[in-house]
C-alpha positions as CSV (number, residue, x, y, z in Angstrom):
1,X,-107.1,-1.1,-38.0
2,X,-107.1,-5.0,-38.3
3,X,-110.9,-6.2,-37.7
4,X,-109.6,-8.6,-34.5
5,X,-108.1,-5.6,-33.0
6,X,-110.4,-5.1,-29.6
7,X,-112.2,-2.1,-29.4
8,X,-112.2,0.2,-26.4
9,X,-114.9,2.4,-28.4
10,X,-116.7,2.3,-31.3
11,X,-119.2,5.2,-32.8
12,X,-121.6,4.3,-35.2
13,X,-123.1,7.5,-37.0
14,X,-122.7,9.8,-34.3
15,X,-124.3,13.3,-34.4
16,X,-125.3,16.4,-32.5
17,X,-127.5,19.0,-33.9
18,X,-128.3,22.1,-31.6
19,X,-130.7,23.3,-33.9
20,X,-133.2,22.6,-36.8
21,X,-131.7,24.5,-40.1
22,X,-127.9,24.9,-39.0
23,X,-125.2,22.6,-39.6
24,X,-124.8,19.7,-36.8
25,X,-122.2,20.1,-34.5
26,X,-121.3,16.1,-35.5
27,X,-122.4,15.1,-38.4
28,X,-123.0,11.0,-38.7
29,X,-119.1,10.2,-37.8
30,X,-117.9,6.7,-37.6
31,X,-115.0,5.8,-35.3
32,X,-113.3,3.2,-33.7
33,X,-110.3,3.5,-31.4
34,X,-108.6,0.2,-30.5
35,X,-108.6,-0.7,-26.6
36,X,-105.0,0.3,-24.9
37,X,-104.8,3.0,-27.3
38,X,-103.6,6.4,-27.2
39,X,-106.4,8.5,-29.4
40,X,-106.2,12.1,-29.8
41,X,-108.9,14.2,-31.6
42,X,-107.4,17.2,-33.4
43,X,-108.7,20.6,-35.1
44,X,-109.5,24.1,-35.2
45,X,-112.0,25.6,-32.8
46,X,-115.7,24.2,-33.6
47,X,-114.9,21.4,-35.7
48,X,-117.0,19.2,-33.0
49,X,-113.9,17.3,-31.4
50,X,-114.8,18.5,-27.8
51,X,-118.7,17.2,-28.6
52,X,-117.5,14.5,-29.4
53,X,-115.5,13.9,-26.6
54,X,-118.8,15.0,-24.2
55,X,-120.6,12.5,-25.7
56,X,-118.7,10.0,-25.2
57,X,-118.6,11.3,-21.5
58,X,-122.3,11.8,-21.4
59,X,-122.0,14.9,-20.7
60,X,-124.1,16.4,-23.6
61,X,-126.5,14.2,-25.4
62,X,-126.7,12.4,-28.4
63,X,-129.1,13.4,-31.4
64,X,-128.3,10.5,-33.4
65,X,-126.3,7.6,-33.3
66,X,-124.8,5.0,-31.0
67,X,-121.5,4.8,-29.1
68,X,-120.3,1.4,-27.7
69,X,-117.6,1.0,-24.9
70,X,-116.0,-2.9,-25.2
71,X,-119.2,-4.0,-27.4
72,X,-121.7,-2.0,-24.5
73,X,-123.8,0.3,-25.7
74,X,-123.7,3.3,-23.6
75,X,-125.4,6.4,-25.6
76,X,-128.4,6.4,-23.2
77,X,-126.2,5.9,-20.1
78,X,-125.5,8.9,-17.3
79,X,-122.0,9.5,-16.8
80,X,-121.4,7.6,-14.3
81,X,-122.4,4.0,-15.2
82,X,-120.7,4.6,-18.7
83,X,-117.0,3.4,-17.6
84,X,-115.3,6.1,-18.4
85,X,-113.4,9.1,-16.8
86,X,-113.4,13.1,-17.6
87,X,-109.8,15.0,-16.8
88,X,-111.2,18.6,-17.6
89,X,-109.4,21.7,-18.9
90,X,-109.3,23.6,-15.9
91,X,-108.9,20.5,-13.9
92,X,-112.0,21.6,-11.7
93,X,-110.4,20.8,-8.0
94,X,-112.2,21.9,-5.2
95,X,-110.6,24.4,-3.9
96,X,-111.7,23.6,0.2
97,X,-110.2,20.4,0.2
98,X,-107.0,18.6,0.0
99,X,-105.6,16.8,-2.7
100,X,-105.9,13.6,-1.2
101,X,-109.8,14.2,-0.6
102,X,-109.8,15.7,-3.8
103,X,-109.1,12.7,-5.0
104,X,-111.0,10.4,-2.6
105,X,-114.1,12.4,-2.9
106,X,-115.8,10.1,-6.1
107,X,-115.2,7.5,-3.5
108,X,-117.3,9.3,-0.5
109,X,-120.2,9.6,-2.9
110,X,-120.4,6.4,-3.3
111,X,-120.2,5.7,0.5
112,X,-116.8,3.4,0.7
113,X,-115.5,3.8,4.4
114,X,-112.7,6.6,5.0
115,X,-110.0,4.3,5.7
116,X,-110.3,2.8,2.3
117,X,-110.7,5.6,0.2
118,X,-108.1,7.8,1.9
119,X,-105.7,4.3,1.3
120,X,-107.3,4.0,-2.3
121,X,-106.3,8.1,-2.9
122,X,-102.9,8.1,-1.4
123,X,-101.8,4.9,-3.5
124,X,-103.1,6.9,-6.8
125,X,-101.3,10.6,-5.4
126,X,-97.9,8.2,-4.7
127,X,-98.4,6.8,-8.6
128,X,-98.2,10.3,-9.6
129,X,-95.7,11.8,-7.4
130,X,-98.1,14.0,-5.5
131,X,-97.9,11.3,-2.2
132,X,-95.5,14.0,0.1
133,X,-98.5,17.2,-1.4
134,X,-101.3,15.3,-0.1
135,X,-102.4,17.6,2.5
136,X,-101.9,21.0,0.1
137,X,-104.9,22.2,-1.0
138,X,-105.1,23.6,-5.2
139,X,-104.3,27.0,-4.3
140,X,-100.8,25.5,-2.9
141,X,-100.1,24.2,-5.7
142,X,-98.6,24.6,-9.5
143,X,-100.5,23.8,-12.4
144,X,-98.7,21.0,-13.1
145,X,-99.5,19.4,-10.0
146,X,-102.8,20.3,-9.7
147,X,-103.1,18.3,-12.9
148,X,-101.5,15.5,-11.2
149,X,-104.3,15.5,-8.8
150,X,-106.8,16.0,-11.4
151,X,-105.2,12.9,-13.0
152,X,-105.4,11.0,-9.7
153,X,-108.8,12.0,-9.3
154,X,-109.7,10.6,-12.7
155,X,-107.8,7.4,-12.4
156,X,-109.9,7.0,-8.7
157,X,-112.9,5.3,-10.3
158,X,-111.5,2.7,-12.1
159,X,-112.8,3.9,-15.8
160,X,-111.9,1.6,-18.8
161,X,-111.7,4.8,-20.8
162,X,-109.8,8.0,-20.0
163,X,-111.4,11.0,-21.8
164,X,-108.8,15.0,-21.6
165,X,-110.6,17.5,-22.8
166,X,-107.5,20.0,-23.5
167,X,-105.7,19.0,-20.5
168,X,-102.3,20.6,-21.2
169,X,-104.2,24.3,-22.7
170,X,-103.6,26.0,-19.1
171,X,-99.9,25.2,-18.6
172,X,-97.0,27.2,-19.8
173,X,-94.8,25.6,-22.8
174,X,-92.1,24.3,-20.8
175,X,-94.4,22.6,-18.6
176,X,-97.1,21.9,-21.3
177,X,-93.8,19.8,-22.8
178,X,-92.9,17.9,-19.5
179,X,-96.9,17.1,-18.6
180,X,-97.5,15.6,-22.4
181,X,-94.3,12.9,-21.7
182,X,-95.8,12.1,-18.4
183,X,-99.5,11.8,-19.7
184,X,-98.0,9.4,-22.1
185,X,-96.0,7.5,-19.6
186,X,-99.0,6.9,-17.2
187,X,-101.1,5.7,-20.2
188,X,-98.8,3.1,-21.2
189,X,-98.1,2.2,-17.9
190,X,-101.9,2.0,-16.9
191,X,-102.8,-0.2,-20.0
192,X,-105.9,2.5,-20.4
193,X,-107.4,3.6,-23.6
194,X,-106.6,7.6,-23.4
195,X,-109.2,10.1,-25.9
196,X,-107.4,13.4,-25.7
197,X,-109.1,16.5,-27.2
198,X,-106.2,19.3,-28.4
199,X,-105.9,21.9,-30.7
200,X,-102.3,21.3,-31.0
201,X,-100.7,19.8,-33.8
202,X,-97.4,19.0,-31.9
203,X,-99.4,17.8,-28.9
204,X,-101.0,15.6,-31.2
205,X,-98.3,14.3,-32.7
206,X,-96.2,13.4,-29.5
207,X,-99.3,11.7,-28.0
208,X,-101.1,10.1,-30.3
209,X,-101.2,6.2,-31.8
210,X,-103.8,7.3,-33.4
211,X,-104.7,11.2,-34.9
212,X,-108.4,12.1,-35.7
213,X,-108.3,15.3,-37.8
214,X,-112.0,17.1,-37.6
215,X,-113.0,20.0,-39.6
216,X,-117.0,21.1,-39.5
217,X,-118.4,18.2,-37.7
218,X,-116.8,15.9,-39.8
219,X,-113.8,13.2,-39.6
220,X,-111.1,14.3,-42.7
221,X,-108.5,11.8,-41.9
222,X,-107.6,8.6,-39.6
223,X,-104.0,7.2,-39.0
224,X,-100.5,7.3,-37.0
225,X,-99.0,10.6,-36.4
226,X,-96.5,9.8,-39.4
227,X,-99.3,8.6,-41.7
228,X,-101.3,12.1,-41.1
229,X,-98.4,13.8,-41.5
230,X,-96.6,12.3,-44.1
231,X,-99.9,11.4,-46.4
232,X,-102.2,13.8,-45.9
233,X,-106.0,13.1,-47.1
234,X,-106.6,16.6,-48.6
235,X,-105.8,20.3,-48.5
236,X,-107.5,20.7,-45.0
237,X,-105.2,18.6,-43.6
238,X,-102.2,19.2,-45.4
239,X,-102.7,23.3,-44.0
240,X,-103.9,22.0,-40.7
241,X,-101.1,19.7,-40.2
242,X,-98.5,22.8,-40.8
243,X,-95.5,21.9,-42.9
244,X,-96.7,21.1,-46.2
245,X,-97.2,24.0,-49.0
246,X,-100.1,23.3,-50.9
247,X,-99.6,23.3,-55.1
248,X,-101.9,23.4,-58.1
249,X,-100.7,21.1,-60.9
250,X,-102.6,20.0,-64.2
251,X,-103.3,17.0,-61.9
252,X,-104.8,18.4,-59.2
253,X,-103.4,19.8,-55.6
254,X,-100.5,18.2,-54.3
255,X,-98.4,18.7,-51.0
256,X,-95.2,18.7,-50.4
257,X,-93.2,18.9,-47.0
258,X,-91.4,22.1,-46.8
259,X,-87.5,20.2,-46.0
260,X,-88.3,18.3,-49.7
261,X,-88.4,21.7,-51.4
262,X,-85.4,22.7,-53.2
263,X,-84.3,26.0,-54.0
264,X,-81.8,27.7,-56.5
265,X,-80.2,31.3,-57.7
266,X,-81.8,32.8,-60.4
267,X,-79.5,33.8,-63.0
268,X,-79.4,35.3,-66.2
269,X,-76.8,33.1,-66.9
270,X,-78.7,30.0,-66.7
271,X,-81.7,29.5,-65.2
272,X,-82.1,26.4,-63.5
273,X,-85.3,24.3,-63.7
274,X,-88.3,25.0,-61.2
275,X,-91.1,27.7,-60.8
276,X,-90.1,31.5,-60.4
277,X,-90.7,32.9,-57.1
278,X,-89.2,35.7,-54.9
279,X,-88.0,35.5,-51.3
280,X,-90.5,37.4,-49.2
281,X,-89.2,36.4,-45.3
282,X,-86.4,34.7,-43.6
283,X,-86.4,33.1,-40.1
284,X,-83.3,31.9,-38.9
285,X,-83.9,28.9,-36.6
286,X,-80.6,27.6,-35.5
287,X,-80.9,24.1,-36.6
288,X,-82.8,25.3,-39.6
289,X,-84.0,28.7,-41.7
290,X,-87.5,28.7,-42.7
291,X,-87.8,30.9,-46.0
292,X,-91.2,32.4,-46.9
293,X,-91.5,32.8,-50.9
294,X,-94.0,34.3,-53.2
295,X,-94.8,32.5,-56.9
296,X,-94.8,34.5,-60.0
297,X,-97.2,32.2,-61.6
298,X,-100.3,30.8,-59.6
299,X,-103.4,31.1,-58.2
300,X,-103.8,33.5,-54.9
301,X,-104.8,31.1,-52.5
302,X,-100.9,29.1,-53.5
303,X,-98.6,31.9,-54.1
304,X,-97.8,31.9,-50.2
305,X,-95.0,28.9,-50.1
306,X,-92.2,27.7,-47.4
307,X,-88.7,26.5,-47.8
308,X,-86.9,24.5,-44.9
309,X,-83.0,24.8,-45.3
310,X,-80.6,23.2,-43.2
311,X,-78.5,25.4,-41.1
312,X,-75.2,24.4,-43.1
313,X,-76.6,24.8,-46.4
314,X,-78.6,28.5,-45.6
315,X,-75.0,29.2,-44.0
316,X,-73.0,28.2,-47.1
317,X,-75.1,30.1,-49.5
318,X,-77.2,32.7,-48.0
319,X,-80.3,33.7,-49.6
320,X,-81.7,38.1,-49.3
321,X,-85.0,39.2,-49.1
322,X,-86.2,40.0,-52.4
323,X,-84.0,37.5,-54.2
324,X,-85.2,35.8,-57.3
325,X,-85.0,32.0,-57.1
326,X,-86.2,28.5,-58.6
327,X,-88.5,26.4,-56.6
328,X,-88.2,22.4,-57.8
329,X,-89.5,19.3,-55.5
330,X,-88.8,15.7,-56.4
331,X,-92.0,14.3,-58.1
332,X,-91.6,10.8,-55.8
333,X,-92.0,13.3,-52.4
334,X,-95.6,15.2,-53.6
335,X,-98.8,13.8,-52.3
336,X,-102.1,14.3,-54.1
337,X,-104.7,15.4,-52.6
338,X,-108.4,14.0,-52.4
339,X,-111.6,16.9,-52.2
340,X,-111.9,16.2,-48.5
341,X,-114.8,14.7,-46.2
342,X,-118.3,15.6,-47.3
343,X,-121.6,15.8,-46.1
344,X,-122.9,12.4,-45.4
345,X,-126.4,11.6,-47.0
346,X,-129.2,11.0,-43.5
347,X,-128.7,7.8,-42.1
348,X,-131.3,5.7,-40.4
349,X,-130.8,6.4,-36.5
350,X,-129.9,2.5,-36.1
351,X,-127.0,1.8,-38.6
352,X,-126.4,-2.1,-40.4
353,X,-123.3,-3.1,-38.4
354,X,-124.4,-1.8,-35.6
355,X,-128.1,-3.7,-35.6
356,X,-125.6,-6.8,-36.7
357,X,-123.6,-6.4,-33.7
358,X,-126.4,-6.3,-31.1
359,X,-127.9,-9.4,-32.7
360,X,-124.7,-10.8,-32.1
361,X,-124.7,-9.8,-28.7
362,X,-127.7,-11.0,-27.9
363,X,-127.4,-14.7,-29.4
């Protein structure tokens, strides 16, 4: 990220620790996530994405560490004075009231008149095409509108930051497809900075300007979809990221994407160049076959490797189950792969740049 870019947040050596003699939950993370920006935080269950995202929320508290919202320093803040907005998981609508006082009800806490928040709450229902369901309650409704009101609800109070915490985990696929392009839509349209946590690789990738790959509390790997994807940092993400078979070389792991795999006959013939493997499963995709092989030669943990075939060339010469065959990969297409994040060393609970930038602040 270019050092002029504005910043819609910024974490300084953020960590959560539950308990005294157990791994934190966060573990001195550094992030920034450039204002306007679509940010989505990505990995397996407990790898600390969602405590991230709650402390950023202020919805769970903050051991160590500082988070900034536009150059503000919110980490003591409650929730609601922070600027920012939480669309939850189960989208948490009450179920006694309509979807326009659903919406409106952030409004009636803070005491605004009727007329104006009911006006405020139908303008945000009509931006989301749930203006003519106003009236429905959330048992009326499908999931995908009830996240549509859960959106509107969000969007009610204004926040410079819109925070998901797995908003898309409760739909069905087809819908779960349809809700991501709209999500994405609304963010661009909006101009706000959207931090979406998800579990899903594909979500992820459709979503995202910007991927955050976690693993244990700590940040592996920051970039574009096709950065993560396409350079991965180390094995973690290379596995996590699906797609990739990781190798052992005499120069260390490497990945390569399972379409830049080639594949040959064994023959007694001739054998062509490559490692010997066996064919252990074929899926047949339509567009593409996926074959699963086994390698004679290497270490357990990397016998397990994928092939992606084209349809036309898995049509033109099939392959059986069982089949000996040559696995060869274009050097130019393998990535090598670094040891991964690691445990930082403790960190003074006010970092450098961040004591720099509240001088700054302050001049």
């Amino acid at each position: 990220m270019d050092a002029a870019t504005p910043l819609a947040i910024e974490i300084v050596a953020l960590t959560k620790r539950y308990a005294i003699g157990i791994a934190p939950a966060v573990d001195q993370i550094d992030l920034r996530i450039a204002s306007g920006s679509y940010c989505c935080l990505l990995g397996p269950s407990g790898c600390g994405k969602s405590t991230t995202l709650r402390m950023i929320a202020g919805h769970e508290s903050v051991t160590q560490g500082d988070i900034l919202l536009e150059n503000r320093n919110i980490t003591r803040l409650p929730a609601a004075a922070r600027g920012t907005a939480m669309m939850f998981q189960s989208f948490a609508l009450f179920p006694h009231l309509s979807a326009l006082d659903n919406v409106a009800f952030s409004l009636k806490m803070k005491g605004v008149a009727r007329a104006e928040r009911q006006r405020r709450s139908a303008e945000l229902l009509e931006r989301v095409a749930m203006g003519h369901l106003a009236q429905r309650k959330p048992a009326e409704l499908s999931g995908g509108q009830q996240q549509r009101v859960a959106l509107a609800r969000a969007l009610i109070t204004e926040p410079r930051v819109l925070l998901l915490d797995e908003p898309l985990s409760a739909l069905d696929p087809f819908l779960r497809v349809q809700m991501r392009a709209e999500l994405r839509r609304w963010q661009k349209e909006l101009g706000l900075t959207f931090i979406h946590v998800t579990h899903s690789q594909e979500e992820a990738m459709a979503l995202a300007d910007t991927m955050v790959v976690m693993n244990h509390g700590l940040i592996e790997q920051v970039g574009s979809p096709h950065q993560v994807y396409n350079h991965p940092s180390c094995e973690f993400v290379a596995r996590f990221m699906g797609g990739h078979n990781v190798l052992q070389t005499a120069d260390g792991p490497i990945a390569v994407r399972h379409d830049h795999m080639q594949i040959a006959s064994a023959s007694a013939s001739g054998e062509p160049p490559g490692l010997p493997a066996r064919i252990t499963d074929i899926e047949y995709q339509g567009t593409y076959a996926l074959l699963g092989l086994a390698l004679d030669d290497a270490p357990p943990a990397m016998r397990a490797v994928s092939v992606l075939l084209p349809e036309s060339r898995f049509l033109s010469q099939p392959f059986e189950l069982g089949q000996a065959v040559r696995l060869s990969w274009d050097p130019a297409q393998a990535r090598a792969l670094g040891p991964g994040a690691q445990r930082p060393a403790p960190r003074p609970p006010q970092s450098a740049s961040l004591k720099l930038r509240r001088d700054a602040l302050a001049a």
